[in-house]
DRENKOLVEX-87938 format. One line per field, with one value per residue (C-alpha): z negated, x negated, y negated. Coordinates in nm, 2 decimals, decimal comma, always signed. Example, Ala and Ser with C-alpha at 12.3 -4.5 7.8 and 13.67 -1.06 7.14 Angstrom:
REM residues 2
zz <- c(-0,78;-0,71)
xx <- c(-1,23;-1,37)
yy <- c(+0,45;+0,11)
This chain:
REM residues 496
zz <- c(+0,24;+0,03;-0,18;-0,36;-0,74;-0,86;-1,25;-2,05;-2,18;-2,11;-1,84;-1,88;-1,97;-1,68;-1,35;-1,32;-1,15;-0,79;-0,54;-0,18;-0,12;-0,42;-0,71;-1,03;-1,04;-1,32;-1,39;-1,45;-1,85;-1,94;-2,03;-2,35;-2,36;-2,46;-2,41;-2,07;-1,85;-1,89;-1,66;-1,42;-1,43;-1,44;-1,11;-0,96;-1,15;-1,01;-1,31;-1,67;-1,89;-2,24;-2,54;-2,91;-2,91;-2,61;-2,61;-2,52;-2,67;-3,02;-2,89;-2,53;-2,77;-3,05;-2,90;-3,02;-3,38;-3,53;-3,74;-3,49;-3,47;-3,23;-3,16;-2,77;-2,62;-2,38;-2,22;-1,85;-1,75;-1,47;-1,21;-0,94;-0,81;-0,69;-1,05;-1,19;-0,99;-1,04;-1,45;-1,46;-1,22;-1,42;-1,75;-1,58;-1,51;-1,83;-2,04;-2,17;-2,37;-2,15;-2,31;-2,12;-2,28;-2,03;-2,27;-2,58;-2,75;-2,77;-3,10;-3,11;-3,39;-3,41;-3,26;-3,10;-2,86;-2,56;-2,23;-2,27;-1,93;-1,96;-1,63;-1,83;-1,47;-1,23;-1,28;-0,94;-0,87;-0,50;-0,51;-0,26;-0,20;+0,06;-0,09;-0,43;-0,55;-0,74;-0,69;-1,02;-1,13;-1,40;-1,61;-1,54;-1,81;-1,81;-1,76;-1,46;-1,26;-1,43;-1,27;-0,89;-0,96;-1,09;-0,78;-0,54;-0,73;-0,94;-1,25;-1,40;-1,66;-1,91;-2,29;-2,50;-2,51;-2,22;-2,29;-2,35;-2,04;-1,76;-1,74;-2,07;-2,13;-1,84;-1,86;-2,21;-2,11;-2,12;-2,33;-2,20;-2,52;-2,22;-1,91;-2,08;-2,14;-1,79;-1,60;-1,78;-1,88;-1,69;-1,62;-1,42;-1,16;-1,07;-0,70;-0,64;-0,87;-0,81;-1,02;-1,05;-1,16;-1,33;-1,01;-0,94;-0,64;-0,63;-0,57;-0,47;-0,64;-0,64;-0,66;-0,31;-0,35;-0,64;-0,84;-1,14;-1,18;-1,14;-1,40;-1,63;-1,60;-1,69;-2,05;-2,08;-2,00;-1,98;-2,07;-1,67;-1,52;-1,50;-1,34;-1,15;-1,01;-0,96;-0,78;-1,00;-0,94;-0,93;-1,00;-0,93;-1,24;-1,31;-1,65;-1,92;-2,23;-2,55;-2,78;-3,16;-3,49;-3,77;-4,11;-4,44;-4,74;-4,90;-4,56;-4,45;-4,54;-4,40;-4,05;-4,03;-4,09;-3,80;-3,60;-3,62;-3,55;-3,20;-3,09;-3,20;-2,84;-2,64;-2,27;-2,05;-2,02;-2,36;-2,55;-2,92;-3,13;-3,52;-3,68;-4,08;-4,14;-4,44;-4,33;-4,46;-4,67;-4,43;-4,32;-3,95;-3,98;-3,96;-4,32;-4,23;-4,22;-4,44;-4,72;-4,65;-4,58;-4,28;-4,03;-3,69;-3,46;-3,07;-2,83;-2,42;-2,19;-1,81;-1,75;-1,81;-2,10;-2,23;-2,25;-2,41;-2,71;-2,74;-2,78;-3,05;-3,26;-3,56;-3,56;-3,57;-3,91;-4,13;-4,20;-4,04;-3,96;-4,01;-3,66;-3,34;-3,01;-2,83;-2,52;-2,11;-2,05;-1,72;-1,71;-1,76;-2,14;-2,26;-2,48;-2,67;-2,80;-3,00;-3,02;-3,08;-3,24;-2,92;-3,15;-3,25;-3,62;-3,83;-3,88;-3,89;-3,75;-3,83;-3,61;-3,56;-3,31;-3,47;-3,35;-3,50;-3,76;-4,06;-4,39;-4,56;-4,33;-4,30;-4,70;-4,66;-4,42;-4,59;-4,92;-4,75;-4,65;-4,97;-5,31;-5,54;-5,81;-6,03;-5,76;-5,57;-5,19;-4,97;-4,82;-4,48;-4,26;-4,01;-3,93;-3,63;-3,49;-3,11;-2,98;-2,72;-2,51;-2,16;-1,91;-2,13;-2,20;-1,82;-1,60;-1,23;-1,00;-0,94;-1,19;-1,33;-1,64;-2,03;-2,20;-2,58;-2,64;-2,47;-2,73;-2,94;-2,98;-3,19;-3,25;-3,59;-3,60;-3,89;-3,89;-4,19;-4,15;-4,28;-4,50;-4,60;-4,98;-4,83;-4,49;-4,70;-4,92;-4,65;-4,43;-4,78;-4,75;-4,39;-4,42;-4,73;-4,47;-4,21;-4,44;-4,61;-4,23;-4,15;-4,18;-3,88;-3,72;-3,35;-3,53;-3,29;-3,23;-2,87;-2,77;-2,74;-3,13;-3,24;-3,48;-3,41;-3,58;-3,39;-3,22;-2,89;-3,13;-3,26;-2,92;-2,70;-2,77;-2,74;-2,39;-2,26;-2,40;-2,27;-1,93;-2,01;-2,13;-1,79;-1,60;-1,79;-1,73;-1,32;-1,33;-1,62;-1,79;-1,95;-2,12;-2,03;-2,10;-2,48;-2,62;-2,69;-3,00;-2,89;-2,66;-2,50;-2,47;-2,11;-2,14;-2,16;-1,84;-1,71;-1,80;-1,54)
xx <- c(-2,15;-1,90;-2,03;-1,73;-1,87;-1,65;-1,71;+1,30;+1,54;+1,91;+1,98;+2,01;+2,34;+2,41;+2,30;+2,12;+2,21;+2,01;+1,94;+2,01;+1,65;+1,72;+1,49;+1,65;+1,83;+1,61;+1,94;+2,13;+2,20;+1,97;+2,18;+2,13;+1,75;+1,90;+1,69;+1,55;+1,47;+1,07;+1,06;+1,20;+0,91;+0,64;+0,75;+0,69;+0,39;+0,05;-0,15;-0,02;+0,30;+0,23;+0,44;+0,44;+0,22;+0,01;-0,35;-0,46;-0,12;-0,28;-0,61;-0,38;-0,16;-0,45;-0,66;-0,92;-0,74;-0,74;-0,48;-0,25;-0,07;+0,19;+0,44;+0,61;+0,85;+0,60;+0,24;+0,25;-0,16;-0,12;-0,42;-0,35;-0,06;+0,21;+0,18;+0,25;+0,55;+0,67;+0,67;+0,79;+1,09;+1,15;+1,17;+1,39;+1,63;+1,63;+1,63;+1,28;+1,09;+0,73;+0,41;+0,08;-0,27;-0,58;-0,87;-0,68;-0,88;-0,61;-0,40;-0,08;+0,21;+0,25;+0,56;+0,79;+1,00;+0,88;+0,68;+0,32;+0,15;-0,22;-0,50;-0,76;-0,82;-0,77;-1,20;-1,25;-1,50;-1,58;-1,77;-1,79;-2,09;-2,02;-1,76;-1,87;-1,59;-1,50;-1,19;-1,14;-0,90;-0,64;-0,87;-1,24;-1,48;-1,70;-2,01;-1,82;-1,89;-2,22;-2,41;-2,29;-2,26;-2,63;-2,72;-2,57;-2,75;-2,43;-2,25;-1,93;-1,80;-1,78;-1,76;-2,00;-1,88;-1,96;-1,65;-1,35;-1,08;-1,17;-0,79;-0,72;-1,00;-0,96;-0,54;-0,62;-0,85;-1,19;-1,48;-1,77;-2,05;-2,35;-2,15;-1,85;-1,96;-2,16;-1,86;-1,54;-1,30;-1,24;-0,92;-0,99;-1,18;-0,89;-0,85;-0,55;-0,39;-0,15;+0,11;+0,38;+0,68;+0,95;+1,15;+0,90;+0,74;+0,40;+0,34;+0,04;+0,00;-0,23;-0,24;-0,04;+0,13;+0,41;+0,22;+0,47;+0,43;+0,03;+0,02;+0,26;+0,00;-0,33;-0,15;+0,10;-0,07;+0,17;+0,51;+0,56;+0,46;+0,11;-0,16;-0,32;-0,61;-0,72;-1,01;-1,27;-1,50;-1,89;-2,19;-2,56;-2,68;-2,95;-3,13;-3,09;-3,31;-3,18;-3,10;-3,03;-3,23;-3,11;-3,12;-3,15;-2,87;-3,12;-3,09;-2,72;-2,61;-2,94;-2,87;-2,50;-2,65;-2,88;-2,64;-2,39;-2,71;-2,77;-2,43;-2,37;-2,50;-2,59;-2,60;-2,33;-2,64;-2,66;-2,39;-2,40;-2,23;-2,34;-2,19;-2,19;-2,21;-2,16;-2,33;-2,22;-2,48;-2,47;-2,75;-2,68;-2,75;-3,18;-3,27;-3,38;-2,94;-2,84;-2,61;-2,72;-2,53;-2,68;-2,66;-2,67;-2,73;-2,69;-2,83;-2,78;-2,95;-2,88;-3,25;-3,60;-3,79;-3,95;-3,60;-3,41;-3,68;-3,65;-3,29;-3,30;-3,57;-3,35;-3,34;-3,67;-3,70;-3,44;-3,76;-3,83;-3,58;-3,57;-3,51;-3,59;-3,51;-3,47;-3,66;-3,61;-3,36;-3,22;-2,80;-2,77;-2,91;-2,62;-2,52;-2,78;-2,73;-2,37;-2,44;-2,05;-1,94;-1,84;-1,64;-1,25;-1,25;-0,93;-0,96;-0,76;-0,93;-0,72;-0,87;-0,83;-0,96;-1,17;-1,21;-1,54;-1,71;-1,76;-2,00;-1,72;-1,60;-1,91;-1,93;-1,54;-1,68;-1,97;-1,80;-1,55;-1,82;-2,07;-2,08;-1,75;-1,80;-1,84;-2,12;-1,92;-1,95;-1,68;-1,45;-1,48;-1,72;-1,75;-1,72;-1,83;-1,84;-1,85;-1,92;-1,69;-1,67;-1,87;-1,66;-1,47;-1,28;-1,29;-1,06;-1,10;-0,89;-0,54;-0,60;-0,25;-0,23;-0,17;-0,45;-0,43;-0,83;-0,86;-0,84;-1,12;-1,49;-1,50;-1,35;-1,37;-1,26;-1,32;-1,23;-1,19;-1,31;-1,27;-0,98;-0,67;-0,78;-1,08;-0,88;-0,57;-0,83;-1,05;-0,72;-0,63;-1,02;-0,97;-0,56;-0,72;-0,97;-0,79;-0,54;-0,89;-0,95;-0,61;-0,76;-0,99;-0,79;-0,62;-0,32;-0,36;-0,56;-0,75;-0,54;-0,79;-0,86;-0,54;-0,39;-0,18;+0,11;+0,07;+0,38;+0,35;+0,36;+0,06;-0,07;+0,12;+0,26;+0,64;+0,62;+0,39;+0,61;+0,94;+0,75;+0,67;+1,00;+1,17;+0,87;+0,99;+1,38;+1,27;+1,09;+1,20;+1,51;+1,59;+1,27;+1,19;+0,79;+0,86;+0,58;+0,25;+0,12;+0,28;+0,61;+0,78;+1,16;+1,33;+1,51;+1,86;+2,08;+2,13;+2,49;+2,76)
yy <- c(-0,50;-0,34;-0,04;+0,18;+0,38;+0,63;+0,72;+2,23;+1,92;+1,81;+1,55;+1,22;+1,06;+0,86;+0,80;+0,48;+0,15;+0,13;-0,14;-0,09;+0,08;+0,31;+0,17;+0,08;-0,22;-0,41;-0,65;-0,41;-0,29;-0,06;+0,33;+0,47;+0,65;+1,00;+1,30;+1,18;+1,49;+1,50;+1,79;+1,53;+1,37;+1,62;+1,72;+1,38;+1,28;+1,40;+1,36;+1,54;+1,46;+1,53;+1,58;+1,66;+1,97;+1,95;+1,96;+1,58;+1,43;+1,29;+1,15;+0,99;+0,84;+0,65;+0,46;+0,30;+0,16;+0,51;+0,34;+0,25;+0,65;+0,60;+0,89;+0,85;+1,03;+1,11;+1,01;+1,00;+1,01;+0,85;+0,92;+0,71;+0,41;+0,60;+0,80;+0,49;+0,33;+0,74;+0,68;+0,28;+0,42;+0,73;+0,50;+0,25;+0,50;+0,64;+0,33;+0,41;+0,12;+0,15;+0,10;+0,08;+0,16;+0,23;+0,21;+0,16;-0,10;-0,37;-0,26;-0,26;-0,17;+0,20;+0,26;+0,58;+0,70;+0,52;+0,65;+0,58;+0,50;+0,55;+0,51;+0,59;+0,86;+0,52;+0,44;+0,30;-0,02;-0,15;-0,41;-0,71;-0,81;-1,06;-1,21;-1,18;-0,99;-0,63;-0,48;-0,23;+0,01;-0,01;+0,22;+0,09;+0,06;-0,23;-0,04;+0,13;-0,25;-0,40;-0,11;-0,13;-0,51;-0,53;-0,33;-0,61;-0,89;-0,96;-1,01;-1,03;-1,17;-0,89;-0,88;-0,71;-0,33;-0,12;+0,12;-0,18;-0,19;-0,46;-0,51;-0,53;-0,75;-0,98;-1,04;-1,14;-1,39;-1,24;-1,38;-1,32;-1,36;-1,36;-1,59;-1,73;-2,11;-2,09;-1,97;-1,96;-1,74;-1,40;-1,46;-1,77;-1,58;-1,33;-1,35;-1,09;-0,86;-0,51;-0,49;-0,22;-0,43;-0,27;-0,22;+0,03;-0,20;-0,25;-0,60;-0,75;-1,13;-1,41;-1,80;-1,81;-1,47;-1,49;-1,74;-1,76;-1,39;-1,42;-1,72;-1,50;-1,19;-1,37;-1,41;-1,19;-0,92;-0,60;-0,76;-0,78;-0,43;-0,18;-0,38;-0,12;-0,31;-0,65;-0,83;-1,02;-1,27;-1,19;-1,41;-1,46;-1,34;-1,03;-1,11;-1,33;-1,43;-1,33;-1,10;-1,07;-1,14;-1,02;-1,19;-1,07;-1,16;-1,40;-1,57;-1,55;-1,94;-2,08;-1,90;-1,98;-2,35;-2,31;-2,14;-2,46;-2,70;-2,45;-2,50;-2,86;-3,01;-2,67;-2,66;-2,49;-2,26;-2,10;-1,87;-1,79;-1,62;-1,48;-1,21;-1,16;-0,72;-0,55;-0,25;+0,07;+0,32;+0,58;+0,82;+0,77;+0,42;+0,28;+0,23;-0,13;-0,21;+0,07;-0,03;-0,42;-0,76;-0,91;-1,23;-1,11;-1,40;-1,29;-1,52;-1,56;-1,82;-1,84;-2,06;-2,06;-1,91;-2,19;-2,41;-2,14;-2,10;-2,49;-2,50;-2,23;-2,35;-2,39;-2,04;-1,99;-2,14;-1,99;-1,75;-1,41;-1,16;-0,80;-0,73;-0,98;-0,86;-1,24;-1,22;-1,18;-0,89;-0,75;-0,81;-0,44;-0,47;-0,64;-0,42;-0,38;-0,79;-0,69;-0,27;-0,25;+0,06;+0,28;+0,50;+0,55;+0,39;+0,31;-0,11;-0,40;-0,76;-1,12;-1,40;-1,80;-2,08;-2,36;-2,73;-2,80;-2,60;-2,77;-2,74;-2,66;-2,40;-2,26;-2,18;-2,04;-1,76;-1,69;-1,63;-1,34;-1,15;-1,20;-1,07;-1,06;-1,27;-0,90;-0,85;-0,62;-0,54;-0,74;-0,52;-0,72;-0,52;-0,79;-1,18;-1,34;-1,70;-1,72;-2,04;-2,16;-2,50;-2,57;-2,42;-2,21;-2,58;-2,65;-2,50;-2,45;-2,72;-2,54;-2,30;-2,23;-1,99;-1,99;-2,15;-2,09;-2,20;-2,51;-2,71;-2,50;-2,53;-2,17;-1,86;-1,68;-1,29;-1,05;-0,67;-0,46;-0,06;+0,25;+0,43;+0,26;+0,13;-0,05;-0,16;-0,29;-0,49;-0,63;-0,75;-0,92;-1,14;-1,18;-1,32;-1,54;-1,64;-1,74;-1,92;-2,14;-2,24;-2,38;-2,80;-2,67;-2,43;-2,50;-2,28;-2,01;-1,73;-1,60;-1,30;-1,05;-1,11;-1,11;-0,83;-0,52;-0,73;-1,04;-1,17;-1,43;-1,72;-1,65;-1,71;-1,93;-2,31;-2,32;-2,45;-2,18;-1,96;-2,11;-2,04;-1,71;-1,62;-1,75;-1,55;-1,23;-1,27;-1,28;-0,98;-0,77;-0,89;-0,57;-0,59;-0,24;-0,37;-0,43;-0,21;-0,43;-0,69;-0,94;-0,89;-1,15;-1,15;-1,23;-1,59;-1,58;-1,63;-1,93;-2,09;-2,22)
């Protein structure tokens, strides 16, 4: 069964370079940008252009980092795939940097004068069911597949927002905090992507298909075209038991303590995570968090009841929590475990990958979000330990892709919010953080944690990256993708 859910400028300097079927020649140099002709492309776009001044233009261009206030040359909303190849060729021909955002919640240096491709309009999900499979559009939403998926009898393997990019998400790796040590990462369980590569072709790719260019994309992401849809994996899975507690200050250190005795020999079965919250003292917020620092410890077991209160005992003796919602949940509750803010906000996060997680590391992370020594409030509004290992260390036989966590047991990411004074200070905790962790740390950082200014090696080993580079030179060596956090440059040419 297979269900489908739907949720007046000068001209350009030169003519472009063209192969024989007309497309831009992506070898050829690229001519100087100029004032590309935008009413060019209006006419051959379906969905909007929008520039300076339009209504839409601001809000197209943020994101979801508030801070991240880029200015392009243009936004091309695209609404569906020939929209796309329409903007990648346009930019080709003009020399145009491209720059791809669907949901916007991977940050990125604000930056200008490039074409901004969003798909935010491309929402389609088709689920599968006999093959156990989604097909999703470059600008579905998470909660766009759980529902139709839930409806089928099946999961994927989604984080814990509702509103973050499956794309995004997914090329990145894709943590799930519910299925992640049960099934792997996301991007294991790609079966087939479509890709408009910066030839303007759409190109459909998978293990058998162009596998260099299918390895480079579950990694790097959008240095290699606009994914513009890709088929997922789904699995058996309709509840869970779990939840959150959450713990007052007087009880942080005791439930990270309990938190590392959980994980130390969890199943495949069972996924952790705890997150330390300065809360802010605002009215919208229930008076039981308001203005407090908290231990939030989020719990999901794929089994029986009875096992998964046994293997979080530990937990159960820190001493009561303010708020305990562990218990037998249908998939579609997710959410509710990590209530992530579904709101822009202006923030900055710094991450790292762990090998173990130490006493000593555990007193590091509760310091930067504790009490100043004056008694003053941290300026870190968040740090959270997910736990990683199980199958999130195992990788499916033939599975060929960039794999900057398998070496790590645990990921630690902190994110700083609000206005700049208090963002500026709490990046200062979180770098000082990140620096105290360096005798555990892996030395790099999961990809979809890693900061706007993050460059590719922060990510990837030198190998993976010599890989990546030679990837990039096949399929866009003029670098025309060169927008993101962390671009990768085409290898030089070969020598003769």
């Amino acid at each position: 069964m297979t269900t489908t859910h739907h949720p007046a400028t000068p001209a350009a300097d030169a003519a472009p370079a063209t192969t024989t079927s007309g497309a831009p020649d992506p070898a050829a140099p690229c001519p100087p940008p100029g004032r590309a002709p935008l009413a060019d492309l209006r006419r051959r776009l379906t969905g909007p252009v929008l520039t300076a001044g339009d209504d839409g233009y601001t809000a197209a261009a943020t994101g979801f980092n508030l801070r991240s206030a880029h200015r392009p040359l243009a936004v091309a909303a695209a609404v569906d795939t020939a929209d796309v190849q329409a903007a990648v060729g346009f930019a080709a021909a003009h020399g145009i940097p491209v720059g791809v955002l669907s949901t916007g919640h991977q940050p990125f240096p604000a930056q200008e004068g490039f074409l901004l491709i969003t798909a935010g309009a491309m929402r389609t999900v088709e689920i599968d069911a006999a093959r156990s499979v989604a097909r999703v559009g470059a600008g579905a939403r998470w909660a766009d597949v759980v529902g139709p998926a839930q409806a089928a009898g099946l999961a994927p393997l989604n984080g814990s927002a509702p509103d973050v990019g499956v794309i995004g998400y997914t090329l990145g790796g894709g943590l799930s905090p519910f299925l992640g040590r049960t099934y792997g990462w996301a991007a294991d369980h790609i079966v087939r992507a479509e890709v408009v590569t910066p030839d303007g072709r759409l190109r459909h790719v998978s293990a058998d298909e162009e596998p260099e260019l299918f390895a480079g994309l579950r990694g790097g992401r959008s240095n290699f075209g606009v994914v513009t849809a890709l088929e997922i994996r789904l699995f058996p899975v309709t509840s869970f038991y779990g939840g959150g507690i959450y713990y007052p200050a007087e009880n942080v250190r005791a439930a990270l303590d309990a938190y590392a005795e959980v994980t130390r020999d969890a199943p495949d079965a069972l996924t952790c995570s705890v997150a330390l919250l300065n809360v802010p003292p605002l009215p919208d917020i229930p008076e039981l968090f308001r203005g407090r620092l908290l231990a939030h410890v989020r719990v999901a077991h794929l089994g029986p009841d009875a096992e998964a209160e046994q293997l979080i005992a530990p937990l159960r003796t820190v001493g009561p929590g303010l708020l305990d919602t562990i218990g037998r949940h249908p998939y579609s509750a997710y959410p509710a475990v990590h209530t992530d803010p579904a709101e822009p906000t202006p923030y900055e996060e710094k991450s790292t990958l762990l090998t173990c997680l130490p006493r000593e590391a555990l007193d590091r992370i509760a310091r930067s979000a504790g009490p100043a020594p004056d008694g003053t409030v941290s300026p870190v509004s968040v740090v959270e330990i997910r736990h990683l290992g199980g199958a999130l260390s195992r990788y499916p036989t033939g599975t060929d892709r960039f794999r900057p966590a398998e070496d790590a047991q645990f990921s630690v990411w902190g994110a700083t919010i609000g206005p700049p004074q208090a963002v500026d200070a709490g990046i200062e905790v979180l770098r000082n953080l990140t620096d105290g962790l360096k005798p555990w740390s892996t030395g790099r950082a999961y990809q979809n944690f890693t900061a706007r200014e993050a460059s590719a090696t922060d990510i990837f080993t030198p190998a993976e990256l010599a890989r990546l580079r030679a990837v990039k030179r096949r399929y866009d060596p003029r670098n025309l993708f060169r927008v993101n956090n962390h671009t990768i440059s085409p290898a030089p040419a070969p020598t003769t």
